[in-house]
C-alpha positions, 0 to 999 in steps of 0.5 A: 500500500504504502509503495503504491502510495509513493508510486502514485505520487511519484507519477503525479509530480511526473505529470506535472512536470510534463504539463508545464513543459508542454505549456512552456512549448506552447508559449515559446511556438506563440512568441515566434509566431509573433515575430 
């Protein structure tokens, strides 16, 4: 249980991660289509 805890708060952090790197990819694609 207390694995599975870890794993699952592990792979939520991951997640997060992988949002805000998308996100900040989206941002710098709308700064060039800017320029």
């Amino acid at each position: 249980m207390v694995n599975d805890e870890i794993d699952s708060d592990r792979n939520l952090k991951l997640r997060l991660r992988i949002q805000e790197a998308k996100q900040t990819i989206q941002e710098r694609e709308r700064e060039r289509e800017r320029d």
